[in-house]
C-alpha positions, -999 to +999 in steps of 0.1 A: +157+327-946+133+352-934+118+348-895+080+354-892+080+374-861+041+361-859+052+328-859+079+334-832+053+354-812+031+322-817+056+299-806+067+315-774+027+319-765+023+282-772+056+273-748+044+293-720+009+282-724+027+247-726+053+255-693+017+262-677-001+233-684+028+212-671+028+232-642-007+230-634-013+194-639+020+180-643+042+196-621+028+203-592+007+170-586+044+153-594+058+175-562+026+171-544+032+135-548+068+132-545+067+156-512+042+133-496+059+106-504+090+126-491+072+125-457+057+089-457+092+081-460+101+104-430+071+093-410+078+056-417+121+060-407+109+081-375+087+051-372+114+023-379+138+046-357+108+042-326+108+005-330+145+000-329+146+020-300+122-001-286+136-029-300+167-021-280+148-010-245+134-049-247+168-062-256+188-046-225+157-051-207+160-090-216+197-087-209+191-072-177+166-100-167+193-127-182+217-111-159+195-113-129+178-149-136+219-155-138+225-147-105+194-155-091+202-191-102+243-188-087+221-177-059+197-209-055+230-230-064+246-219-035+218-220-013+214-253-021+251-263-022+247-248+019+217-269+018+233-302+012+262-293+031+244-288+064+219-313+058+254-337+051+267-325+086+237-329+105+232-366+088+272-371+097+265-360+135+234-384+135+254-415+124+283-408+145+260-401+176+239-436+170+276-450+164+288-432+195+258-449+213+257-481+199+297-486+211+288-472+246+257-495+251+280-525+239+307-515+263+281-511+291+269-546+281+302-560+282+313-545+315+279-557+329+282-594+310+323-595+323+312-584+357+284-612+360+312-639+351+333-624+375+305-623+400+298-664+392+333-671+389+339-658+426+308-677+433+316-705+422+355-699+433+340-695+472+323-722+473+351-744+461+379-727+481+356-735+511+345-771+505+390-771+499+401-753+533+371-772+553+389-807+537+425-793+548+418-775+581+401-810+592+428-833+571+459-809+585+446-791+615+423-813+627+395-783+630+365-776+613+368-741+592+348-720+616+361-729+644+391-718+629+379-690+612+367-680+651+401-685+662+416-664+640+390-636+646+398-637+684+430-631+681+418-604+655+405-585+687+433-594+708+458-580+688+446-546+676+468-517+667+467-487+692+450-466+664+418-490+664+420-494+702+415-454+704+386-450+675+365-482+687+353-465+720+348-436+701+329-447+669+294-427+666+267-453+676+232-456+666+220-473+694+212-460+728+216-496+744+256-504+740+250-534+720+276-551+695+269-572+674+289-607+660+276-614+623+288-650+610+278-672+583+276-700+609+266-712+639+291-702+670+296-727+694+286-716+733+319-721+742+333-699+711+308-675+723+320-672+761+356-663+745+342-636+719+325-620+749+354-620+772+377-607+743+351-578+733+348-572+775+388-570+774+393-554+741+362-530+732+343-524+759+333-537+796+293-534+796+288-540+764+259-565+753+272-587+730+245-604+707+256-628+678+234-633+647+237-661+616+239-641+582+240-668+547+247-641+525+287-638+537+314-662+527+326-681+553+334-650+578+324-631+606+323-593+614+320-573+644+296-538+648+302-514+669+284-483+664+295-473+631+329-493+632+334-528+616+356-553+624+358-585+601+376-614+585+361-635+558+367-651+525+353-619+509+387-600+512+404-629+493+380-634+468+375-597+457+411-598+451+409-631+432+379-614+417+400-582+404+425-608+389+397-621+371+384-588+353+420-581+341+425-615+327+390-608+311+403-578+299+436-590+288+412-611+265 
């Protein structure tokens, strides 16, 4: 088989010419394309890479306000945990205060309700135990009671200790004019009167003026003032006494 060299000759023009039509409109719009495309691609992961950096900025950001809205709210909860506590303890304190001064006013009642039936009891005591000794003196003694009660207070004066016979003449007086005083709850006889005189004359002093005066608040008694001495008997004594027995049985109740 022979070769035509023109025919090779041909040939290799027509490839080349061939290789550069491919080149020219083939090829290169192929690379042209393929290259952009190559950097769309780029331009669109740099892009992608962007957002997911952003995308994870916002999600620490987001965990970072979770963490703080986290303890902000354990914050509040213990501020208002110390809220209720205190406002608890100040409500406590209130009640116990009001219950503190509700028992103190109802103790103060009570002592002044147990003191007022002491007070009427004695009352009402004195007025019995005199009405009892008047009946007695006279049935027994043949003697009203203050007569007796007169005769028992003169020989009061006549038989004081030497500790009263030394202060007496010495007790600080508020009056200029030497004047003592005989309170009673009843009228004292003249002749009753002559012997308190004499026995303040022997007893207390000599130029003394002795005045006498009626008082119906005591209890069936009779007091001498000197100055700023007192000297006295009366049912008072007795009955304060019966009156502290009273309170404690009150008490004991």
């Amino acid at each position: 088989m022979l070769i035509d060299p023109f025919v090779v000759i041909a040939q290799i023009i027509n490839f080349l010419i061939l290789v550069w039509l491919l080149k020219r409109f083939l090829y290169k719009p192929i690379t042209s394309a393929m290259e952009a495309r190559s950097q769309r691609i780029q331009s669109q992961l740099a892009t992608a890479a962007i957002k997911e950096k952003d995308a994870e900025a916002e999600k620490e950001l987001y965990r970072q306000k979770q963490q703080e809205l986290e303890a902000q709210k354990q914050q509040w909860l213990e501020q208002a945990r110390q809220e209720v506590a205190t406002e608890k303890e100040i409500l406590r304190k209130q009640a116990q205060d009001e219950v503190n001064q509700a028992r103190s006013q109802w103790y103060e009642s009570f002592e002044q309700d147990k003191q007022k039936f002491a007070r009427k009891m004695r009352d009402s005591l004195s007025e019995q135990i005199a009405l009892t000794a008047r009946k007695v003196l006279s049935d027994l003694a043949n003697a009203n009671l203050e007569a007796q009660i007169t005769e028992t207070f003169i020989n009061r004066l006549y038989n004081l200790d030497e500790l009263e016979t030394e202060t007496i003449p010495t007790a600080p007086s508020s009056n200029p004019n030497n004047i003592i005083t005989i309170r009673s709850s009843f009228i004292i006889p003249d002749e009753n009167r002559k012997r308190l005189i004499t026995a303040v004359a022997e007893q207390i002093a000599t130029n003394a003026e002795v005045q006498f005066e009626t008082v119906e608040d005591f209890i069936c008694g009779i007091e001498l003032l000197y100055g700023g001495y007192k000297i006295s008997w009366n049912l008072e004594h007795y009955l304060t006494e019966l009156e502290s027995s009273t309170l404690l049985m009150v008490d004991s109740h």
